[in-house]
N, CA, C and O atoms as a GROMACS GRO file, in nm:
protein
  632
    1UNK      N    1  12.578   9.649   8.259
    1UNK     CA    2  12.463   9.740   8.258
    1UNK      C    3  12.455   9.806   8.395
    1UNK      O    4  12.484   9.758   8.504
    2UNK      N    5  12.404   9.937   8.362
    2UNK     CA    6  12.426  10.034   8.534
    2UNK      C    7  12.267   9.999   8.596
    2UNK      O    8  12.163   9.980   8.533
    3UNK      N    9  12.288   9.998   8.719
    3UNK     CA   10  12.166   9.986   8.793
    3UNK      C   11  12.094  10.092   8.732
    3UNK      O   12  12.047  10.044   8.628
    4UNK      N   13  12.054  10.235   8.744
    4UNK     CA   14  11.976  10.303   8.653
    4UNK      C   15  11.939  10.239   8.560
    4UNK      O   16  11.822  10.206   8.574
    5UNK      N   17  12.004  10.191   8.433
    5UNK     CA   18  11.957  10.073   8.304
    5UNK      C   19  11.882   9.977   8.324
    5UNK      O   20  11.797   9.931   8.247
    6UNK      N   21  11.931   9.919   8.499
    6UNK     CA   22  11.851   9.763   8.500
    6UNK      C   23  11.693   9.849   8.545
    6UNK      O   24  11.583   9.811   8.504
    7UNK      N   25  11.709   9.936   8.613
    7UNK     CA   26  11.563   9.983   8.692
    7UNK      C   27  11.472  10.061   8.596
    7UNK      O   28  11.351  10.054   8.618
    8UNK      N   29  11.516  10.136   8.490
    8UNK     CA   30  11.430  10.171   8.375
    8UNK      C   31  11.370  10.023   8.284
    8UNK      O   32  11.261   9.986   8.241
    9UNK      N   33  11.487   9.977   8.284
    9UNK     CA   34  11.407   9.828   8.186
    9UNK      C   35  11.303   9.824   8.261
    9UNK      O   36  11.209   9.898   8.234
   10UNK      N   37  11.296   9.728   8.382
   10UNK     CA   38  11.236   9.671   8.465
   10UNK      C   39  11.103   9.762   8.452
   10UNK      O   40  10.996   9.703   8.433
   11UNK      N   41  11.105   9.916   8.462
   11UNK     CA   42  11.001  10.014   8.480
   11UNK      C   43  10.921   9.972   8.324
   11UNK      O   44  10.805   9.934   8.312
   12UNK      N   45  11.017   9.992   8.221
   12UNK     CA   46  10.908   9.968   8.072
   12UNK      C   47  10.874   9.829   8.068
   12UNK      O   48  10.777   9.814   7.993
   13UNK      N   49  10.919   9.704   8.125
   13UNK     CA   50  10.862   9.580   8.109
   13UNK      C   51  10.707   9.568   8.186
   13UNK      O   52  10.619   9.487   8.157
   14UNK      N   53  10.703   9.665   8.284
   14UNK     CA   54  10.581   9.662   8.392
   14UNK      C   55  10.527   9.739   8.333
   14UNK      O   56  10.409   9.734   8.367
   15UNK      N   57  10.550   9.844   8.230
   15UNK     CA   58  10.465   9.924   8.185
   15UNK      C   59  10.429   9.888   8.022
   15UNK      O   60  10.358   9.941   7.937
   16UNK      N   61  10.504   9.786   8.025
   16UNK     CA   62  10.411   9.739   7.871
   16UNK      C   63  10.393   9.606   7.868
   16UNK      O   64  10.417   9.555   7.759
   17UNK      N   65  10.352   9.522   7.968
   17UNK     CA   66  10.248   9.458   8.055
   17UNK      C   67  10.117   9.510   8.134
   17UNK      O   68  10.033   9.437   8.187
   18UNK      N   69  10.117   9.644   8.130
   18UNK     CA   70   9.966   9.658   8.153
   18UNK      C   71   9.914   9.775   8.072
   18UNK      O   72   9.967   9.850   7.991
   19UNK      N   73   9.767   9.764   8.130
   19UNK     CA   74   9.676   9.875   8.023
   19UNK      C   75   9.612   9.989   8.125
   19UNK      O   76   9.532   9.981   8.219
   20UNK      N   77   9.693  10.114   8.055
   20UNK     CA   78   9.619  10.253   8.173
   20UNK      C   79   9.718  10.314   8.233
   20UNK      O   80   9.693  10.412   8.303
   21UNK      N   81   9.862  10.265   8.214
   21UNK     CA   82   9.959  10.288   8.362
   21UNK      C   83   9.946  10.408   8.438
   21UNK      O   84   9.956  10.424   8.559
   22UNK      N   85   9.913  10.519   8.317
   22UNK     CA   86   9.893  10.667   8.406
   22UNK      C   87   9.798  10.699   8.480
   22UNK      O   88   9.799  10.806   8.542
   23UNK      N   89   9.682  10.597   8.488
   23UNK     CA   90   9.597  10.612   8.594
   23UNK      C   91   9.631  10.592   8.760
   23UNK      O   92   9.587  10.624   8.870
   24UNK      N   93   9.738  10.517   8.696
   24UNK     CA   94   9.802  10.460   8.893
   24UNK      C   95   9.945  10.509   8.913
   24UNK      O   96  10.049  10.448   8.939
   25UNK      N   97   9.912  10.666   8.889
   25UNK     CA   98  10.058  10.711   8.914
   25UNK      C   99  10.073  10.732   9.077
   25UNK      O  100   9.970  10.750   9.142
   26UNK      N  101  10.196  10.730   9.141
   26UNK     CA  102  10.235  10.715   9.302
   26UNK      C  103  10.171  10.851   9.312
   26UNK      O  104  10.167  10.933   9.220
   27UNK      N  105  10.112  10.871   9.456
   27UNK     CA  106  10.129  10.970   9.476
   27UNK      C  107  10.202  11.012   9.636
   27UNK      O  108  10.181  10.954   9.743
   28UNK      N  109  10.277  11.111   9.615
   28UNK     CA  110  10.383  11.126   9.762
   28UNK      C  111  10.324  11.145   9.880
   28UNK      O  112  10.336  11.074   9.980
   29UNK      N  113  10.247  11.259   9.866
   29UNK     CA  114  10.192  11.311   9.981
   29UNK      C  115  10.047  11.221  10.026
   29UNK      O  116   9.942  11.258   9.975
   30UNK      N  117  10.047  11.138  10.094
   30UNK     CA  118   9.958  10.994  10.194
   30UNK      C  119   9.992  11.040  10.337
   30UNK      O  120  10.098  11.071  10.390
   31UNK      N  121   9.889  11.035  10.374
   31UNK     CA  122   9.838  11.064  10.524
   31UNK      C  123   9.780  10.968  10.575
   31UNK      O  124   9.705  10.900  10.504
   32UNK      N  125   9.793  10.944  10.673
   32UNK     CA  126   9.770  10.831  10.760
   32UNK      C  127   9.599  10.778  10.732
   32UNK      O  128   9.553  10.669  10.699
   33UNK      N  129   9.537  10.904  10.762
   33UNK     CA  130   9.385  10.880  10.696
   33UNK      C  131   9.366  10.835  10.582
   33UNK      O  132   9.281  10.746  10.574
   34UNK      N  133   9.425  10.870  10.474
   34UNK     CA  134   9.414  10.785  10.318
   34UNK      C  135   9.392  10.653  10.350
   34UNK      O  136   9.311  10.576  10.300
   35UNK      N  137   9.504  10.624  10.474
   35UNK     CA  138   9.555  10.463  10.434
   35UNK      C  139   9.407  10.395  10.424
   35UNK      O  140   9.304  10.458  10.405
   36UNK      N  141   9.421  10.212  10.445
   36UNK     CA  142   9.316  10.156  10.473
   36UNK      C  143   9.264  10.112  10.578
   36UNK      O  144   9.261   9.989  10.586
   37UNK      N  145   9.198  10.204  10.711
   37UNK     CA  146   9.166  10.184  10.837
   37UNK      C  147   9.194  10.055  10.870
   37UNK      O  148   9.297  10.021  10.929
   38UNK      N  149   9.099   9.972  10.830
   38UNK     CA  150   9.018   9.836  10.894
   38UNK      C  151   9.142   9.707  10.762
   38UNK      O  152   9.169   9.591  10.792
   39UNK      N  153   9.184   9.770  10.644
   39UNK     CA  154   9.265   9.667  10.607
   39UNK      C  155   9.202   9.501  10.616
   39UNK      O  156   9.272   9.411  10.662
   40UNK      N  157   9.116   9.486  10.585
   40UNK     CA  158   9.069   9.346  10.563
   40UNK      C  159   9.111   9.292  10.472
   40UNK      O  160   9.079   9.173  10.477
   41UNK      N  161   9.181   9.322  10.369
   41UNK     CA  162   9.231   9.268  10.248
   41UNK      C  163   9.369   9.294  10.279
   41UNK      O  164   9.434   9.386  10.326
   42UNK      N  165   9.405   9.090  10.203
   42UNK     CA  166   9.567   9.127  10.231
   42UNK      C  167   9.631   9.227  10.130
   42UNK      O  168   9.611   9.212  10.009
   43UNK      N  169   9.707   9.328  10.175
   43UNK     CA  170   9.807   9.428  10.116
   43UNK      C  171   9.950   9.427  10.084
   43UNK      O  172  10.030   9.391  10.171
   44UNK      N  173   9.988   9.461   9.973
   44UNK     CA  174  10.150   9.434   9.948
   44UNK      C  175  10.169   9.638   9.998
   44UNK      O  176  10.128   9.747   9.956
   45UNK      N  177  10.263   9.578  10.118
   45UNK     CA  178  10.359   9.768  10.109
   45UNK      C  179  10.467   9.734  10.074
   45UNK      O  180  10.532   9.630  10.087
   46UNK      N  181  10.493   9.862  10.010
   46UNK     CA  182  10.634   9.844   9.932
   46UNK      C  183  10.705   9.997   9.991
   46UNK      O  184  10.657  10.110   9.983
   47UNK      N  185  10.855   9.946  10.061
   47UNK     CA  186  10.927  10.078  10.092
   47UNK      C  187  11.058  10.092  10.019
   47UNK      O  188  11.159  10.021  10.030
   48UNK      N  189  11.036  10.195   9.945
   48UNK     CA  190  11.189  10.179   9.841
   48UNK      C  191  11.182  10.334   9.814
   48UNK      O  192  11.087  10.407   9.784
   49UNK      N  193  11.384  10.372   9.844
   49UNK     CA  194  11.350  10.488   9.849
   49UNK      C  195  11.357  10.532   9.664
   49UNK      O  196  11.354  10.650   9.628
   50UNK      N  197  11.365  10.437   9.583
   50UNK     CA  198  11.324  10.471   9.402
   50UNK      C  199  11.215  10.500   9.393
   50UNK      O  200  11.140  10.404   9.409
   51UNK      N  201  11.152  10.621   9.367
   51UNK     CA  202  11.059  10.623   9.290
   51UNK      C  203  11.008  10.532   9.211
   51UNK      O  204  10.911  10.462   9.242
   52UNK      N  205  11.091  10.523   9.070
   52UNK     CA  206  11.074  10.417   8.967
   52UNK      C  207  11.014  10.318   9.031
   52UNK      O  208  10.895  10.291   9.011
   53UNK      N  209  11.070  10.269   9.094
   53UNK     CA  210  11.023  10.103   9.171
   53UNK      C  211  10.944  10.141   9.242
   53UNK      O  212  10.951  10.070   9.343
   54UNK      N  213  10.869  10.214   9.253
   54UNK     CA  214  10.799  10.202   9.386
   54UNK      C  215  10.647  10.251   9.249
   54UNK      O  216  10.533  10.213   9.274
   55UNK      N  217  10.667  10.302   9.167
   55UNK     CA  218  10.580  10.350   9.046
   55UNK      C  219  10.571  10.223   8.983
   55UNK      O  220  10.459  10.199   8.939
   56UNK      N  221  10.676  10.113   8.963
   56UNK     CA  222  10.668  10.006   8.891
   56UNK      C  223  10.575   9.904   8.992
   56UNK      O  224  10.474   9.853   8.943
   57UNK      N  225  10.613   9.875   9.132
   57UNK     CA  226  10.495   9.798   9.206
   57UNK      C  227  10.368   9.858   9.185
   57UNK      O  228  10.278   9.776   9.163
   58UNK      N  229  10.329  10.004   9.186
   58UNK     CA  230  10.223  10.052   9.187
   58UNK      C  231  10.129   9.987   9.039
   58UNK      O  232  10.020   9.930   9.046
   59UNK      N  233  10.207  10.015   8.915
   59UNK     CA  234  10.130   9.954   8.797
   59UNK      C  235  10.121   9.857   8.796
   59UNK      O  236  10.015   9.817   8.748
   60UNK      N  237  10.205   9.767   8.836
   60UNK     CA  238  10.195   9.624   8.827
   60UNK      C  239  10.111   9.546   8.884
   60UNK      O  240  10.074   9.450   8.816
   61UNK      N  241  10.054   9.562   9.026
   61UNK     CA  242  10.028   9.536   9.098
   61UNK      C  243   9.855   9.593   9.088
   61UNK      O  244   9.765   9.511   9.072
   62UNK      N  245   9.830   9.722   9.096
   62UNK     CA  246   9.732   9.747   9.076
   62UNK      C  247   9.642   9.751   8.929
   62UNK      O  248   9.523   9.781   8.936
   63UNK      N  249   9.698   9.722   8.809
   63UNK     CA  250   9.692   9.636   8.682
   63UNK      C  251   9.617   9.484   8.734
   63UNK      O  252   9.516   9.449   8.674
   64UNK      N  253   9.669   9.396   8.848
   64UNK     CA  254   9.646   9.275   8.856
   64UNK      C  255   9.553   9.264   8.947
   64UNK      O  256   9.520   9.149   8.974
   65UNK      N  257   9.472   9.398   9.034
   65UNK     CA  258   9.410   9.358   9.127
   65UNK      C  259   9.454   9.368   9.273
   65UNK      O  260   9.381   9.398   9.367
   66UNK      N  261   9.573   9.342   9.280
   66UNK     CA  262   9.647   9.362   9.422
   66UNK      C  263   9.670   9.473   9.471
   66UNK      O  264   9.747   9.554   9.419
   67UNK      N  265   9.572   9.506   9.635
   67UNK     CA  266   9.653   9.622   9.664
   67UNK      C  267   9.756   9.644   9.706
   67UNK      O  268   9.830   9.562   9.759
   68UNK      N  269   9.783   9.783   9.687
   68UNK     CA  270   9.937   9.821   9.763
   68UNK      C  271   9.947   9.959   9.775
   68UNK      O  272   9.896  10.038   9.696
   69UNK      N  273  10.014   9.989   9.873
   69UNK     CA  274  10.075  10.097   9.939
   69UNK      C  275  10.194  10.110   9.939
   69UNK      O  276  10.278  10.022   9.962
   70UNK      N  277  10.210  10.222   9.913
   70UNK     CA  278  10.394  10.308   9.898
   70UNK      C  279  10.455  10.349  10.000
   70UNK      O  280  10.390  10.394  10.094
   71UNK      N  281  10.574  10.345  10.004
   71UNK     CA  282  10.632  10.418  10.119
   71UNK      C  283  10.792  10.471  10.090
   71UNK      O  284  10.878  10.383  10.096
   72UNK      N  285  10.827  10.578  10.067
   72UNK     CA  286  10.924  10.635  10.041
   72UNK      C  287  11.037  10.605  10.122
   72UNK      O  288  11.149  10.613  10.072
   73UNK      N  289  11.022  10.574  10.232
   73UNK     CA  290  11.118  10.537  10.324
   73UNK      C  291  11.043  10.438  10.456
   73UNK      O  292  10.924  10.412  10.476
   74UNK      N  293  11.185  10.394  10.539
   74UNK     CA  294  11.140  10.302  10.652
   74UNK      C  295  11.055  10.386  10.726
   74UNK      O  296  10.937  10.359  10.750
   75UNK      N  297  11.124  10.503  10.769
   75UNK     CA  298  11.078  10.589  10.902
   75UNK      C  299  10.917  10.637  10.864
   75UNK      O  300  10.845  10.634  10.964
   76UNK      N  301  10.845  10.680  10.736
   76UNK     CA  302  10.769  10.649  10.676
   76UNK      C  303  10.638  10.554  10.726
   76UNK      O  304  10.535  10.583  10.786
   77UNK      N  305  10.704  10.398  10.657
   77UNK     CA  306  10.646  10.291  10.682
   77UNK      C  307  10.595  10.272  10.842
   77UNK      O  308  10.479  10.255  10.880
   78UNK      N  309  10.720  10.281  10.928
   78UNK     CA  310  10.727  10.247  11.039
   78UNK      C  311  10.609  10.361  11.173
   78UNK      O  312  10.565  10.345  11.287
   79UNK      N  313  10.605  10.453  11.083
   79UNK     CA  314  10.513  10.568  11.113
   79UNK      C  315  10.337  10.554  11.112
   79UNK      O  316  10.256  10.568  11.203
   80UNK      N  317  10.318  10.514  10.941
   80UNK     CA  318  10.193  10.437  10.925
   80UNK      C  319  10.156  10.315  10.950
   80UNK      O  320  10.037  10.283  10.945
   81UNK      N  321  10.280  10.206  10.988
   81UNK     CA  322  10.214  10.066  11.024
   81UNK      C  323  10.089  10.069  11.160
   81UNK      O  324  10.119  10.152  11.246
   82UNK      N  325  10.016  10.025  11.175
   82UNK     CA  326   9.934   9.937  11.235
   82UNK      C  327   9.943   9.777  11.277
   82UNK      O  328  10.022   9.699  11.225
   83UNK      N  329   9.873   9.752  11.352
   83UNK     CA  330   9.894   9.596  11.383
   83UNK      C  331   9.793   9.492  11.341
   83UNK      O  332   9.799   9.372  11.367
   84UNK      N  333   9.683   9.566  11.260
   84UNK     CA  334   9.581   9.484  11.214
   84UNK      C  335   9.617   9.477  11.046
   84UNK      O  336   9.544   9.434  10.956
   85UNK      N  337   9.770   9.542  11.034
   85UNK     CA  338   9.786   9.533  10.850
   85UNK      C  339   9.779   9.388  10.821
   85UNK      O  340   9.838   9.323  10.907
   86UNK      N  341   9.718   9.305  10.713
   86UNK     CA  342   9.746   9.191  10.635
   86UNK      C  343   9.909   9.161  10.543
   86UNK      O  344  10.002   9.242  10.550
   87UNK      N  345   9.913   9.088  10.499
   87UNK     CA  346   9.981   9.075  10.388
   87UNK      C  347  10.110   9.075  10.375
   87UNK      O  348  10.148   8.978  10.440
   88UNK      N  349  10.228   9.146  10.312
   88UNK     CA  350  10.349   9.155  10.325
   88UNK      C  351  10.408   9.257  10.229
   88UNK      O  352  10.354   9.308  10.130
   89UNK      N  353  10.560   9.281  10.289
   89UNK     CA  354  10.617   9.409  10.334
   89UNK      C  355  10.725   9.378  10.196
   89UNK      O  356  10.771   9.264  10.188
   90UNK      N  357  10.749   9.444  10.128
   90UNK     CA  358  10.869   9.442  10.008
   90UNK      C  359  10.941   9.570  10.028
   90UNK      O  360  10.906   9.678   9.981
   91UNK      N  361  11.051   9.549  10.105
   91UNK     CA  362  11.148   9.653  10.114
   91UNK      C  363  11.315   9.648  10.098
   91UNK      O  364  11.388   9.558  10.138
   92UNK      N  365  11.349   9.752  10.038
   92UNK     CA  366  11.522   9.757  10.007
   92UNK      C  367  11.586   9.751  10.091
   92UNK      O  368  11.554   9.819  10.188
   93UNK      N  369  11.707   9.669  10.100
   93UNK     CA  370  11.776   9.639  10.215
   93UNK      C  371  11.861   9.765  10.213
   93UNK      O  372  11.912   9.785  10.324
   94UNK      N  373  11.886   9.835  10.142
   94UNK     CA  374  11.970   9.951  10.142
   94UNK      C  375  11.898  10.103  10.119
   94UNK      O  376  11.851  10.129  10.008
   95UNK      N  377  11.892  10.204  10.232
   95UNK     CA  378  11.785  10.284  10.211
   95UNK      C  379  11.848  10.402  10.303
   95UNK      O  380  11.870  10.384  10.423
   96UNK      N  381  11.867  10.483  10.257
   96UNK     CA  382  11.963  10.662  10.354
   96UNK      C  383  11.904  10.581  10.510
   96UNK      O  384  11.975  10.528  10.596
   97UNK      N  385  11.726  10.597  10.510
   97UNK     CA  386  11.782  10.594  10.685
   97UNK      C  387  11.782  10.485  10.754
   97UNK      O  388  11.862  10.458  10.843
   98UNK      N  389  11.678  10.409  10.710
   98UNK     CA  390  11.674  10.278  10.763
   98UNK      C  391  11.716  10.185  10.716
   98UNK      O  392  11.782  10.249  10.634
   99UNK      N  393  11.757  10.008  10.674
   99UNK     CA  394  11.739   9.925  10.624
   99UNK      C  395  11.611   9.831  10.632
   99UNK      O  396  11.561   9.798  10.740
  100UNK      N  397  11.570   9.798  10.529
  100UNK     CA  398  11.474   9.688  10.498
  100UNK      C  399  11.465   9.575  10.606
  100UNK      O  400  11.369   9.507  10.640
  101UNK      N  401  11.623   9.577  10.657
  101UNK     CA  402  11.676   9.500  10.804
  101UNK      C  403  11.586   9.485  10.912
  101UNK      O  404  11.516   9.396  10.960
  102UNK      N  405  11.618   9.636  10.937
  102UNK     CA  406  11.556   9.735  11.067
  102UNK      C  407  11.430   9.697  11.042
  102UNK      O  408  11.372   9.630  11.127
  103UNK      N  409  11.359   9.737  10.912
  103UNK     CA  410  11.207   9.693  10.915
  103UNK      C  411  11.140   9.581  10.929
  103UNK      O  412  11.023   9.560  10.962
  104UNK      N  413  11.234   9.505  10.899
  104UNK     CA  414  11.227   9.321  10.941
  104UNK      C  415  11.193   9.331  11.127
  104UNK      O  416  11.097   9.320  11.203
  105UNK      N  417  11.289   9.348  11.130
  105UNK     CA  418  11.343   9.345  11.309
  105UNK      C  419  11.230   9.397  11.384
  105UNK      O  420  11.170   9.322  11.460
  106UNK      N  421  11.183   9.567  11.363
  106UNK     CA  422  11.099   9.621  11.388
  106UNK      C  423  10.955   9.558  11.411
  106UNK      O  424  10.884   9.556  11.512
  107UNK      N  425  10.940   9.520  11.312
  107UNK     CA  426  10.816   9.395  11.280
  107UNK      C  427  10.815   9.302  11.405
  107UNK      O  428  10.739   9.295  11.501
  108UNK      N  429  10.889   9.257  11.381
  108UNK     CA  430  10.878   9.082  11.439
  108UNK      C  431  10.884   9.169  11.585
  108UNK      O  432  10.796   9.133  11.662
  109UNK      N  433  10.970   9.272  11.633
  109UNK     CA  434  10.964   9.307  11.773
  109UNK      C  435  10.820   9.340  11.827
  109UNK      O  436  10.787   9.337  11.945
  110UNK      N  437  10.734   9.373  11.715
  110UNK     CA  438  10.613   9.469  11.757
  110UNK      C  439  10.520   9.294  11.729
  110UNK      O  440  10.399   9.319  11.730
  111UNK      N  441  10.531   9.222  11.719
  111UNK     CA  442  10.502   9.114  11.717
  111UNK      C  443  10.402   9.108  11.549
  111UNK      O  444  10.281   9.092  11.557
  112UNK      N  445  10.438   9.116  11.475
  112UNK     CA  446  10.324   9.152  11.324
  112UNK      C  447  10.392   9.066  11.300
  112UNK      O  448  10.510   9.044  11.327
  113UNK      N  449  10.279   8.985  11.219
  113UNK     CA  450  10.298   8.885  11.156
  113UNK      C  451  10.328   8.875  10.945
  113UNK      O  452  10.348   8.781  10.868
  114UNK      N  453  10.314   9.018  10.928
  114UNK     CA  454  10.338   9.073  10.799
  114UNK      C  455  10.453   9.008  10.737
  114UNK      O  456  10.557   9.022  10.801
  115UNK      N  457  10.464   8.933  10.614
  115UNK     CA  458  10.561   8.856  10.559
  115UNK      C  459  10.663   8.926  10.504
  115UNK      O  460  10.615   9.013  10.432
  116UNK      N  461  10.816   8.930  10.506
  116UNK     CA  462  10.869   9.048  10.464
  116UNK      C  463  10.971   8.967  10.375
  116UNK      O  464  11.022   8.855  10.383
  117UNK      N  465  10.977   9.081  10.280
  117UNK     CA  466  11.069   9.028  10.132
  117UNK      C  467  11.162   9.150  10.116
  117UNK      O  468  11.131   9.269  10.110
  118UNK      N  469  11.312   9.080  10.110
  118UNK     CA  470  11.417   9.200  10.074
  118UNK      C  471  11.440   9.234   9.986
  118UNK      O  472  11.490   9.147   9.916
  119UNK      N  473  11.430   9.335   9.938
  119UNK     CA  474  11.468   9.339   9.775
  119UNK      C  475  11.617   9.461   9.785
  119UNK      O  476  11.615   9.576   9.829
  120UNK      N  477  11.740   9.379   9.722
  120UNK     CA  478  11.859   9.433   9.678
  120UNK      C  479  11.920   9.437   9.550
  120UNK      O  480  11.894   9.337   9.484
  121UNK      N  481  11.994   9.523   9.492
  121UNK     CA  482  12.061   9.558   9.396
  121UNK      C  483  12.181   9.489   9.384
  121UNK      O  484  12.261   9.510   9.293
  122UNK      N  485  12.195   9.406   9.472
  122UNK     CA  486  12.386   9.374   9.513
  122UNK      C  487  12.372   9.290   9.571
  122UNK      O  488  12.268   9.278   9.637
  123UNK      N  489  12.456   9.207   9.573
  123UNK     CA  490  12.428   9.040   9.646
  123UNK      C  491  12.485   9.121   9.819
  123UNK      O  492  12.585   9.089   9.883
  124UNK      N  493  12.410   9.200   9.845
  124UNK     CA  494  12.400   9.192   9.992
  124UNK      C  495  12.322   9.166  10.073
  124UNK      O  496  12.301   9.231  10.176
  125UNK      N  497  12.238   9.011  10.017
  125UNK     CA  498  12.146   8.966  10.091
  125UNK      C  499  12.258   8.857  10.126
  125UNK      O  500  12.271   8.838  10.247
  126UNK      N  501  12.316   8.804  10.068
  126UNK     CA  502  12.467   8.694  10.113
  126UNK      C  503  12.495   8.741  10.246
  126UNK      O  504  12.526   8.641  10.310
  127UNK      N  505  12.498   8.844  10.321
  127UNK     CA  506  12.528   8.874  10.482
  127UNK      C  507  12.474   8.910  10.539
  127UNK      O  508  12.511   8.984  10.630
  128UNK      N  509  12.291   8.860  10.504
  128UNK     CA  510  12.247   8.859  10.641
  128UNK      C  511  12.261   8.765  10.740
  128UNK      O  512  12.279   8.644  10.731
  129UNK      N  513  12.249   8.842  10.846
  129UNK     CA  514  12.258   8.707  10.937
  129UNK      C  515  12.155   8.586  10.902
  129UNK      O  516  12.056   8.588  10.828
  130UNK      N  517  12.219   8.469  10.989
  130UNK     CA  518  12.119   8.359  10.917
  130UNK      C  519  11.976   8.313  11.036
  130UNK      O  520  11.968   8.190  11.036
  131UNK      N  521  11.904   8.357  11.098
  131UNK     CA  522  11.832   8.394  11.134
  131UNK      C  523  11.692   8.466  11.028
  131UNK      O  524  11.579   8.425  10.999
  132UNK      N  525  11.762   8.578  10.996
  132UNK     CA  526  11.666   8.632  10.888
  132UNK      C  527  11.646   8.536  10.778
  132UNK      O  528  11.540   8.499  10.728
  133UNK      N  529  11.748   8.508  10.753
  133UNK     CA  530  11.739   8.428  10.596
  133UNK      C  531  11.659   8.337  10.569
  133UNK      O  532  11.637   8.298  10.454
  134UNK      N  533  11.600   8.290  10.683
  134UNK     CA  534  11.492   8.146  10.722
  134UNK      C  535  11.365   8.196  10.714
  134UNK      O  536  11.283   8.123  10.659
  135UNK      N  537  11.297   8.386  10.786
  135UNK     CA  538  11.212   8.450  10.780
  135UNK      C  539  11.160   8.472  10.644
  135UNK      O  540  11.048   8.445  10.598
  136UNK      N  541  11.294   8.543  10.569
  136UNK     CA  542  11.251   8.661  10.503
  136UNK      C  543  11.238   8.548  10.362
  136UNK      O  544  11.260   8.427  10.354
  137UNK      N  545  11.189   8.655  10.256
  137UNK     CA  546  11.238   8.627  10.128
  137UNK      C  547  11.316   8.748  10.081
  137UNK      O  548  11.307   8.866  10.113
  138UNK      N  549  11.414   8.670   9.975
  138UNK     CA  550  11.512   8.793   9.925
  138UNK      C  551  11.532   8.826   9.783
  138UNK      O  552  11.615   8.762   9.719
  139UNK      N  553  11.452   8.940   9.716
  139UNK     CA  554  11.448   8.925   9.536
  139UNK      C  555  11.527   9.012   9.546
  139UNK      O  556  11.518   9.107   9.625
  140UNK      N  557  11.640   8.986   9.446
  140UNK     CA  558  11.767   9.030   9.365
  140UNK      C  559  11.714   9.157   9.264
  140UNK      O  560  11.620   9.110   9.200
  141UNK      N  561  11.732   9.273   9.231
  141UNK     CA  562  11.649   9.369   9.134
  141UNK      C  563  11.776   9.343   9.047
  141UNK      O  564  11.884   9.304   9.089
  142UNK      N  565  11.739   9.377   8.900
  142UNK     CA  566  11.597   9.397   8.875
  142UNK      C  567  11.546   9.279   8.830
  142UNK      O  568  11.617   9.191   8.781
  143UNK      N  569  11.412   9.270   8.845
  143UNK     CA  570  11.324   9.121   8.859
  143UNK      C  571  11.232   9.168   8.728
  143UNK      O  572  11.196   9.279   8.689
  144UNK      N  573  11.214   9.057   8.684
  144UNK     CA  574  11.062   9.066   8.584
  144UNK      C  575  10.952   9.047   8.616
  144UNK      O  576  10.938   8.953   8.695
  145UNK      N  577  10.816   9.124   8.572
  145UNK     CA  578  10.683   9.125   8.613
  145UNK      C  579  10.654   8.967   8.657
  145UNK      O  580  10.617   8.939   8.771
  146UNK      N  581  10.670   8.886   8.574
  146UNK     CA  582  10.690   8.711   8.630
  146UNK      C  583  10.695   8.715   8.750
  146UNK      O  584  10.616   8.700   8.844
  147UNK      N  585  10.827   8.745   8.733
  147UNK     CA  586  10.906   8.671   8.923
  147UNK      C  587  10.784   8.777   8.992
  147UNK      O  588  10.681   8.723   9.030
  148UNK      N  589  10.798   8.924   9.005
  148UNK     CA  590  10.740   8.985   9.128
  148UNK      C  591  10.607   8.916   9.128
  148UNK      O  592  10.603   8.865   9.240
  149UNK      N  593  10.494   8.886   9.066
  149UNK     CA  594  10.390   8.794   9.053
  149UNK      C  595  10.419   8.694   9.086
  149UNK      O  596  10.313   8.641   9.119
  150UNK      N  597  10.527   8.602   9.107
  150UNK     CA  598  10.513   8.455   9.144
  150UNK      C  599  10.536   8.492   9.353
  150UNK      O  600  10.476   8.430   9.441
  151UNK      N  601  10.627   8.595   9.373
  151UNK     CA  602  10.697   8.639   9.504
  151UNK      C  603  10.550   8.656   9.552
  151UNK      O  604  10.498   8.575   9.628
  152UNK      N  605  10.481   8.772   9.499
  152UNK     CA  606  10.367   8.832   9.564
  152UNK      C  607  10.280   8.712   9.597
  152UNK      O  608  10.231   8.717   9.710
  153UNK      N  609  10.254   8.619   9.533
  153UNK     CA  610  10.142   8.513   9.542
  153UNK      C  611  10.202   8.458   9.656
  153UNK      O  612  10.126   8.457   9.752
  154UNK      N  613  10.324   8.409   9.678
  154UNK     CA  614  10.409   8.329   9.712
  154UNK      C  615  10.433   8.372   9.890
  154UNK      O  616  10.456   8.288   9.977
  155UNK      N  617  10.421   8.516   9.913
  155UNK     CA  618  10.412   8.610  10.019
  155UNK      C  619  10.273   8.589  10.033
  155UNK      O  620  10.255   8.525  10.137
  156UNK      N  621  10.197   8.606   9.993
  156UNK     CA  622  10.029   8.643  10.045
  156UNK      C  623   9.968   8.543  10.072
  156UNK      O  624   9.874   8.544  10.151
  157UNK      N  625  10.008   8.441  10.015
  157UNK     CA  626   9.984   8.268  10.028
  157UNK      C  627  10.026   8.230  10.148
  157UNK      O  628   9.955   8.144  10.200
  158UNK      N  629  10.160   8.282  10.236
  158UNK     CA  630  10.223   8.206  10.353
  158UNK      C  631  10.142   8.222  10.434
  158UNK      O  632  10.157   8.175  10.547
   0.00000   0.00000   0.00000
């Protein structure tokens, strides 16, 4: 099965697990002001440069109550972070400009304590260095509404 195949499933399993989906469609254009100033509630961001997936955290997630924020890319993310964000970071290890890597690294340099989860298409979480591997968590796509619900609890809980 082609990655396209696995990431549409994945998109209709999240979308026929919840009720409304077109109410929480992504939207691209977010400005720093949208975000959530003061962030008192822990937040799942998600940086993936798929649409799909990044539309599939959005229903899923906001279906269950959990917030979350999008981010089309690292440079993006790395643009709107703050240091008072809660919660944790779900990003693709493989991405045009940045890696999910870099956003790891980035993090921990700026000293945030934000929990970060890799999410890859390809067992190229097998070479990260092993350093990260002790930090991070690493979900394999495509995942079922299950797993990303057990990860998310599992992240927001640490």
């Amino acid at each position: 099965i082609s990655y396209s195949n696995r990431v549409a499933w994945w998109c209709n399993q999240c979308r026929s697990q919840s009720k409304g989906w077109d109410d929480f469609l992504f939207q691209s254009s977010r400005t720093q002001s949208q975000l959530n100033p003061m962030n008192a509630t822990p937040t799942v961001y998600v940086v993936d440069d798929e649409e799909p997936i990044r539309h599939a955290f959005n229903v899923l997630l906001k279906t269950r109550g959990i917030p979350v924020q999008l981010f089309s890319s690292a440079s993006e993310f790395l643009r709107a972070y703050r240091d008072d964000w809660r919660g944790c970071v779900f990003a693709d290890i493989r991405m045009p400009e940045h890696s999910g890597v870099q956003i790891f690294r980035s993090l921990r340099m700026q000293g945030s304590a934000l929990h970060v989860v890799l999410m890859t298409g390809s067992e190229s979480f097998r070479s990260l260095p092993e350093f990260i591997d002790k930090e991070v968590l690493v979900l394999e796509k495509p995942f079922s509404a299950r797993e990303l619900e057990m990860i998310v609890n599992q992240a927001l809980s640490a």
